[in-house]
N, C-alpha and C positions, 0 to 999 in steps of 0.2 A: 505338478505333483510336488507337494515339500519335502525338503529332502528331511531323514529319519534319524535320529539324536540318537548317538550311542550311548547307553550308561554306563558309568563305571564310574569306584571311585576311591580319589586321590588320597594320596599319604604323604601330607605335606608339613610333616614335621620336620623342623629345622630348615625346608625351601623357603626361598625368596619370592614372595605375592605381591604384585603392584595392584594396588588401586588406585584409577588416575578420579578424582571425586570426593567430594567433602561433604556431603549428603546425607538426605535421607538415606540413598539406598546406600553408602558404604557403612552407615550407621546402621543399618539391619546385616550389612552380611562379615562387619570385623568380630564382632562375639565368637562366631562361627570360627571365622577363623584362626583365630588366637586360641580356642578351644581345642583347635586341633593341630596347636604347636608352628603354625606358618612362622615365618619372617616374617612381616607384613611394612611395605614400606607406601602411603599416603600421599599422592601429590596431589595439590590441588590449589589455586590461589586464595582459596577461603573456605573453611570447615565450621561446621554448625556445632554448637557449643556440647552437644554429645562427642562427637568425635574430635574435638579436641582434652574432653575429657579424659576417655579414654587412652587417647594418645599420653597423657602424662600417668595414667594410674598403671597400664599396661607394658610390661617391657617388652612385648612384641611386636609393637606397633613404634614405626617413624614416621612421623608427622612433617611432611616438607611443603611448607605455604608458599608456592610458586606454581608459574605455568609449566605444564607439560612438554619435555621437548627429548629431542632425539638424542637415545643410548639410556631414558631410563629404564628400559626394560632389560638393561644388557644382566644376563644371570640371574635373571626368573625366570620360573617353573609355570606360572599360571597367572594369568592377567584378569581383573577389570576393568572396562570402561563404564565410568558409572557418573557422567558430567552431566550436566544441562543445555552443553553444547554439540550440537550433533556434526559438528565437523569434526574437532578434539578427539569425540568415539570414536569417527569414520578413521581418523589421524593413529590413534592406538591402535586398533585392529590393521591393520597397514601395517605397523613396525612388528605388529606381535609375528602377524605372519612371514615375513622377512627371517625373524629368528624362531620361525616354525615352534612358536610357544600359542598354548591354545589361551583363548581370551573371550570372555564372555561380555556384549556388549550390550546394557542394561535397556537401551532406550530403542533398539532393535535388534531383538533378540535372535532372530535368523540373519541378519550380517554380521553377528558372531560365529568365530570357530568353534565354543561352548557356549552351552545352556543351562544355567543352575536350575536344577530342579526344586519344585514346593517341598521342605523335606521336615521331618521331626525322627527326635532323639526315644525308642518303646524301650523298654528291659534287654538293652542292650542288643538292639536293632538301628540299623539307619534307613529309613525308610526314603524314598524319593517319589516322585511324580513327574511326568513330562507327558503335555500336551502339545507339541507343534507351536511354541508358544505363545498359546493361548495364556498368561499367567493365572486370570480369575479361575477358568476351568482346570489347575492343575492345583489350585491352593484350595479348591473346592474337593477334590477331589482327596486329595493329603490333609484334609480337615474332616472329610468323610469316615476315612480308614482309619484313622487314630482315634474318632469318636468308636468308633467300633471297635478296636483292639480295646480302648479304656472298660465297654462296657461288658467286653466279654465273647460280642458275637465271633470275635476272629480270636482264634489262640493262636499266642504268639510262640509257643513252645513252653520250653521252663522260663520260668520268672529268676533272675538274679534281685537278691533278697529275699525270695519266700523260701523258707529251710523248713525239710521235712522235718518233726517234730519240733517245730518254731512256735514262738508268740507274739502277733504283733499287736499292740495295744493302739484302737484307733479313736481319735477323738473324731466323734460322728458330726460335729456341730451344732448349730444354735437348735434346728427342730426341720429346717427347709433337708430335702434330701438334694437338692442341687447346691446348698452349701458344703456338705462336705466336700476336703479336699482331693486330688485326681489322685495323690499315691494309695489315701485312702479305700477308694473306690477300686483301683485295681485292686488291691490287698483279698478287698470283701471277694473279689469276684474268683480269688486264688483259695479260696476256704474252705476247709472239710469240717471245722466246726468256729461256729461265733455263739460267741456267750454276749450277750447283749442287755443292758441295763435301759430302763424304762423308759426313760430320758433321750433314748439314740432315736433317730430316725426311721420309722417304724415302716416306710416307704423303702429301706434299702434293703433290709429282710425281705418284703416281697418279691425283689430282685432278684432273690438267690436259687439256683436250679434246687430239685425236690430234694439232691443227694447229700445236700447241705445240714448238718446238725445245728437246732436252732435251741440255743439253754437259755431261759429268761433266768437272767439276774436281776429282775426289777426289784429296784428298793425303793419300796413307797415311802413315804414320809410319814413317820409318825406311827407305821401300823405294822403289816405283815412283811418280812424282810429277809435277806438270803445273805446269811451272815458271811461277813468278809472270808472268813477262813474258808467257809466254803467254798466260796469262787474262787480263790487261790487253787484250792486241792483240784478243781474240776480243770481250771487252766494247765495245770500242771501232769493232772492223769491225761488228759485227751493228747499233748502233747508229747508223754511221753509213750502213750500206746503209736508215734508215726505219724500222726495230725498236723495239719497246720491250723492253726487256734487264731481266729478275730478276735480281740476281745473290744468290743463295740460301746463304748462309751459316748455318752451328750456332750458335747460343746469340745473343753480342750482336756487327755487326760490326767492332765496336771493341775490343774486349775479346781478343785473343792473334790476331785474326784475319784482318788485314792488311788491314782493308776501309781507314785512310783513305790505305795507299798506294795501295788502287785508284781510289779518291777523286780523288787527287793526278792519277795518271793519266789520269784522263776529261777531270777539270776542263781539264789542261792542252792535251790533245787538242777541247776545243772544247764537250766533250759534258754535256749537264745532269745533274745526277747529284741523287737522292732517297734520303734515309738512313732509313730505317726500323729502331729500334735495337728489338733482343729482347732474350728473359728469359736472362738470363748462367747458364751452368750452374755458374758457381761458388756461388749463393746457393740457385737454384734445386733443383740437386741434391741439397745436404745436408737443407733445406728437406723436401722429400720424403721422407728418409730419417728424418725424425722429428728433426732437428740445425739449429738455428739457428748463425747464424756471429756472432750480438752476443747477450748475453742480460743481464738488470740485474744488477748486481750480482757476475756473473763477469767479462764483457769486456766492455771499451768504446772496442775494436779490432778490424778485421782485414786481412789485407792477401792480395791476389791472387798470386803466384807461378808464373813460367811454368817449368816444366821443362826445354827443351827444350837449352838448354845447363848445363853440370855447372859446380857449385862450382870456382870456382879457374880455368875455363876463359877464356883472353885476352876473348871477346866477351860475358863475362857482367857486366852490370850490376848483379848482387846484392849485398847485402849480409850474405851470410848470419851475421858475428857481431851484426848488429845485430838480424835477425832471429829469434838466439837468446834475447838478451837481452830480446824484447818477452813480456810477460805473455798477450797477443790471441791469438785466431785465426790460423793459418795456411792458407789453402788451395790446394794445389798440381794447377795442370794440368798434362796431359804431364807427366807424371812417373813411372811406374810404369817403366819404363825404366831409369831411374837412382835410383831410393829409396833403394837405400844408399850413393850419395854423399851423399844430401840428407838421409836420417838424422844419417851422422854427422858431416855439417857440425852440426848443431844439435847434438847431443850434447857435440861438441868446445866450442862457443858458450856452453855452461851450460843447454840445456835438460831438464829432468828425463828420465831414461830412463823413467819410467813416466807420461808425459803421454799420454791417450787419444789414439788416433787412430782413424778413421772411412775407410774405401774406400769408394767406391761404385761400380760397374762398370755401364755404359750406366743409367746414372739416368734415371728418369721413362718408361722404355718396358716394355715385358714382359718382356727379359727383364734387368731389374734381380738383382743383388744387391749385396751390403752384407758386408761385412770390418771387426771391430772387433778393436783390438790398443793395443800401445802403442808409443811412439815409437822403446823398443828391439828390439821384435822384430816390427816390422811392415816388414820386407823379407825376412823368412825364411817368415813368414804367406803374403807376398803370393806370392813365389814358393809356397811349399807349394799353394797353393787355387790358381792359373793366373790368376789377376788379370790380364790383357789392356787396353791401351786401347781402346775411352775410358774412363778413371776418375777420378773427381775424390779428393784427398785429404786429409783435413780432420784439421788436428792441432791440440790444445788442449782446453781443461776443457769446451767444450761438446763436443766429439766423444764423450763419454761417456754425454750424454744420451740418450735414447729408446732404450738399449740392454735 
């Protein structure tokens, strides 16, 4: 029968931690413990360029490039043995017990006096696991229950950072609902109301229990639209009726999307506001399409571009001869609309007519597709094939890639 692992756990702030090992595994478990304020003192004859890193960015770590030998454990609290050599382990566990200090040894787990458990950090929970040390079935197990807590099936209690009458403003991501980010997604799963804009992922709303208030903010482009002021007033009435308020924004909501004037507005109104920033479809999109937007040796540039006002237009902040003049990246959102003003402003500007460009229409979801052309006939393309917003459009030497 094996014998049965106590849990509990330590408070080793300001203790002295040896790790005899310069490894992988001291390179996964020093984060850990420098987070939770150890001494942490490294011996080892040779460390892998992570954990010598570490060793000079961290001032809780001492990095000692030598063999293991008797009295370094003298005034520690908690040991590893974490070597390659299994005599060394068998050799630390030996001394640890000697000075009845418990010691966890990595390469056999039951001839240690401890057993680290598979664990992660929830809303201010520490969770653990312990299989008999089994490790696969215990990091299975601790990967299981966090995917659970994230999704909602397990409530972790109150959430630290969702405040009743709160608002937290989330960038939903490119279109995929598996890219939005993990704070995100708990956030959404914390919600009595989301105001959601057309553009979010329309897959994480289905997610939401029936008791959830769902306000489309959708602002179509071009036509029927839910004027800014209003979605402030509604962010701020729900809020201040007790609410915790999503406000569910596409890609990042700082990036073309007028989160920090709603920002401005909460703030100013009274109301706590939490920025949860997402994966911007401008990097993300192309990204997927097999198209990086920097790459070595091509560009070592690129710059964002909102559409939505045209070249030469009194309220437009562009630059677009300077923008012709750059060698980089261009990537244009909101633009399919206007493409051939914003063509031949570039053209006019000095840019090659045959510099590749890249479309991509609803990137990252099913039904993606992808328009390759060049800078002079990619608004005649674009009309020919029905090219529709959302698209993002990427002009430059890397737009020609993964074609």
């Amino acid at each position: 029968m094996s014998e049965i692992a106590y849990l509990v756990g330590l408070r080793l702030t300001g203790k002295k931690v040896v790790v005899v090992g310069g490894g992988t595994v001291a390179q996964r478990r020093l984060p850990l413990l420098v987070a939770n304020g150890a001494d942490v003192h490294v011996i080892t004859p040779a460390a892998t360029p992570a954990v010598e890193a570490m060793s000079k960015q961290q001032p809780g770590i001492t990095l000692e490039l030598r063999e293991f030998r008797e009295g370094d454990l003298d005034g520690a609290w908690y040991v590893i043995a974490a070597t390659d050599d299994a005599a060394v382990n068998a050799a630390v566990v030996a001394e640890a017990e000697r000075h009845r200090i418990f010691c966890v040894r990595a390469d056999v787990a039951r001839e240690g006096t401890a057993v680290t458990p598979a664990s992660f950090e929830y809303e201010g929970l520490s969770v653990g696991v312990l299989a008999g040390g089994d490790h696969r079935r215990s990091a299975a197990i601790r990967s299981a229950i966090h995917e659970a807590m994230q999704s909602g099936l397990i409530a972790p209690g109150d959430t630290p950072g969702v405040v009743q009458g709160g608002i937290a403003l989330v960038g939903g991501g490119p279109g995929d609902p598996e890219l939005v980010t993990v704070r995100g997604r708990r956030l959404l799963s914390h919600a009595d109301v989301v105001v959601a804009d057309r553009l979010a992922p329309q897959e994480l709303l289905a997610e939401l229990p029936p008791h959830v208030e769902v306000i489309d903010a959708a602002k179509i482009p071009y036509g029927r639209a839910m004027a800014q002021d209003a979605i402030n007033d509604v962010l701020i009435e729900r809020a201040k009726a007790g609410k915790f308020v999503v406000r569910l924004k596409g890609g990042d909501p700082f990036v073309f999307a007028r989160g920090y004037e709603e920002l401005l507005a909460c703030v100013d109104a009274g109301i706590p506001v939490t920025v949860v920033p997402g994966v911007t479809s401008a990097i993300a999109v192309p990204a997927l399409a097999g198209v990086p937007v920097t790459h070595r040796g091509v560009t070592h540039e690129f710059v964002v571009v909102s559409g939505h006002v045209a070249p030469g237009h009194p309220e437009s902040l562009v630059n677009w001869d300077a923008l012709a003049a750059m060698s980089g990246t261009i990537v244009l959102l909101m633009a399919v609309e206007r493409i051939e003003l914003f063509s031949n402003a570039l053209l006019a500007g000095g840019r090659p007519a045959d510099t590749p460009v890249l479309v991509v229409q609803h990137g990252t979801t099913a039904s993606q597709r992808t328009l390759r052309a060049t800078l002079a006939d990619a608004p005649a393309r674009i009309r020919e094939e029905g090219i529709r917003p959302p698209a993002i459009i990427v002009i430059g030497s890397v737009a020609a890639f993964g074609g």
